[in-house]
C-alpha positions as CSV (number, residue, x, y, z in Angstrom):
1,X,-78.2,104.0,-132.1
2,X,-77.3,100.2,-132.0
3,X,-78.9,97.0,-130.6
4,X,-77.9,93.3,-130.7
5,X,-79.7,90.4,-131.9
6,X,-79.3,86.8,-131.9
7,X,-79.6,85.3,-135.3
8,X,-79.5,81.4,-136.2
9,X,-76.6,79.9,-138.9
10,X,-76.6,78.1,-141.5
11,X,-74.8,75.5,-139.2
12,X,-77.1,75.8,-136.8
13,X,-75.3,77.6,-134.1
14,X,-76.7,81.0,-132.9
15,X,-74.3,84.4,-132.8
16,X,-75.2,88.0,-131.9
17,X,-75.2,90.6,-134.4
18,X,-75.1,94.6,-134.0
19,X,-77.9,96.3,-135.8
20,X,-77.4,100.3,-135.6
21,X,-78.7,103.1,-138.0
22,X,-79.3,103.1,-141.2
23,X,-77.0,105.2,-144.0
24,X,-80.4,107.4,-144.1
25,X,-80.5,108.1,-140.3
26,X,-83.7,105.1,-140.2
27,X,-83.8,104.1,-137.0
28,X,-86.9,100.9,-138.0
29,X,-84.0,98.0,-137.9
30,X,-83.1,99.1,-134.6
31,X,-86.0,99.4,-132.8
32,X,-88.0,96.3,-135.2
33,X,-84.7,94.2,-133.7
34,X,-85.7,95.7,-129.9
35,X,-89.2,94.6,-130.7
36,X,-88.6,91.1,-131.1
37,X,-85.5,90.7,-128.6
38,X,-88.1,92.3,-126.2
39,X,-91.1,89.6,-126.9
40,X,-88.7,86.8,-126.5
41,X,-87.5,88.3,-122.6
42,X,-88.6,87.0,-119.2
43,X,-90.0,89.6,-117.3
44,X,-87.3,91.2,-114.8
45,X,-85.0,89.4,-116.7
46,X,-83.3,92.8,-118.1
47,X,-80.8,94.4,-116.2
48,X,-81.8,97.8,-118.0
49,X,-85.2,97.7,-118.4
50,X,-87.0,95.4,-115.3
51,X,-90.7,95.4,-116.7
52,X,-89.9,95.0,-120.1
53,X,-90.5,91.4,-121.4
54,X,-93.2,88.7,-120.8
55,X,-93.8,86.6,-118.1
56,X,-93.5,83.5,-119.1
57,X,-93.3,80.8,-115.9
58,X,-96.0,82.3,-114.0
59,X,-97.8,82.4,-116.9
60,X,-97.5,78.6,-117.6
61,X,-98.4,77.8,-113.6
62,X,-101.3,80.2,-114.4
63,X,-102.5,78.7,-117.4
64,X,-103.1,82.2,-118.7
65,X,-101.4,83.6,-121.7
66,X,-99.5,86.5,-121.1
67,X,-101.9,89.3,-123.5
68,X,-101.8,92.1,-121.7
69,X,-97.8,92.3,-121.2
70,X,-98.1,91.8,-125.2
71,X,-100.2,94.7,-125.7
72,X,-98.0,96.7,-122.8
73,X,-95.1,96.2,-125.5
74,X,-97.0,96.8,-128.6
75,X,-98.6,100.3,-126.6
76,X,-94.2,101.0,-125.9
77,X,-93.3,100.3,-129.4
78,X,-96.4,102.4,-131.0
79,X,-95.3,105.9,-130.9
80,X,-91.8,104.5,-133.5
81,X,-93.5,102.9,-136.4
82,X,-96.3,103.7,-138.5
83,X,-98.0,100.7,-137.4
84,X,-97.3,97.6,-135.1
85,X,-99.4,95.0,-133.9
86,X,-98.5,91.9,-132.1
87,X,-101.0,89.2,-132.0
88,X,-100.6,85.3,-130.4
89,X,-100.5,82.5,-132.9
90,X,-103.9,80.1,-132.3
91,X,-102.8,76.7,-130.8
92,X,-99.2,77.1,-130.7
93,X,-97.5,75.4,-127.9
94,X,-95.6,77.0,-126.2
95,X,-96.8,80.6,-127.7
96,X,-96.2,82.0,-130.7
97,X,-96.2,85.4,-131.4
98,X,-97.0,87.1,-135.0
99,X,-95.5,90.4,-135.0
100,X,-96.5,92.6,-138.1
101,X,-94.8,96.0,-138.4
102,X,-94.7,98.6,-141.4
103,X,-91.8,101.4,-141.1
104,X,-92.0,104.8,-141.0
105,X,-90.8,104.4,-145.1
106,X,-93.8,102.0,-145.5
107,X,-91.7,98.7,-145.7
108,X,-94.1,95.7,-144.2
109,X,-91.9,93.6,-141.9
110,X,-93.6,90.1,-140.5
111,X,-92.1,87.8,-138.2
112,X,-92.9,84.9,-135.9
113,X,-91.5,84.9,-132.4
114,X,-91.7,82.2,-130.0
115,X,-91.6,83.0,-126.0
């Protein structure tokens, strides 16, 4: 299994890198990687997958945030970690996301994402 992520340089440019399976047959990069890349969509904006993402522009002419597509991606990502929960950052303009995963080999993995 493989995915792509977008990862920022040292230089400051950003490049795509392949993530696939682990030497063990651990799937957890793959799908941890499809997590985030998957907070950080616009709704529709996947060719693959049209209700997977967030949507962010009505959101913002709304003035609501976006929770219950969050919790529609944290119910899809459920069943392939131990644990997952995604949670909005308090007071973060524009939001922030704190994703907090643990593996099905009990690593902890943490990460900020910003829509």
């Amino acid at each position: 299994m493989r995915t792509y992520g977008k990862i920022t340089n040292p230089d400051g440019t950003q490049s795509w890198v392949q993530v696939t399976t682990d030497g063990s047959g651990s799937n957890d990069a793959v799908y941890a990687t499809a997590l985030v890349q998957t907070v950080k969509l616009n709704i529709n904006e996947s060719p693959f997958y049209a209700n997977s993402g967030i949507p962010a522009k009505p959101s913002v002419v709304q003035q609501l945030f976006p929770d219950y597509y969050v919790q529609m991606i944290q119910q899809t990502f459920a069943p392939v970690f131990a644990n997952v929960a995604i949670a909005r950052t308090p007071a973060s303009n524009p939001p922030k996301y704190t994703i907090n995963i643990t593996t099905n080999q009990g690593v902890k993995i943490t990460a900020e994402v910003a829509q």
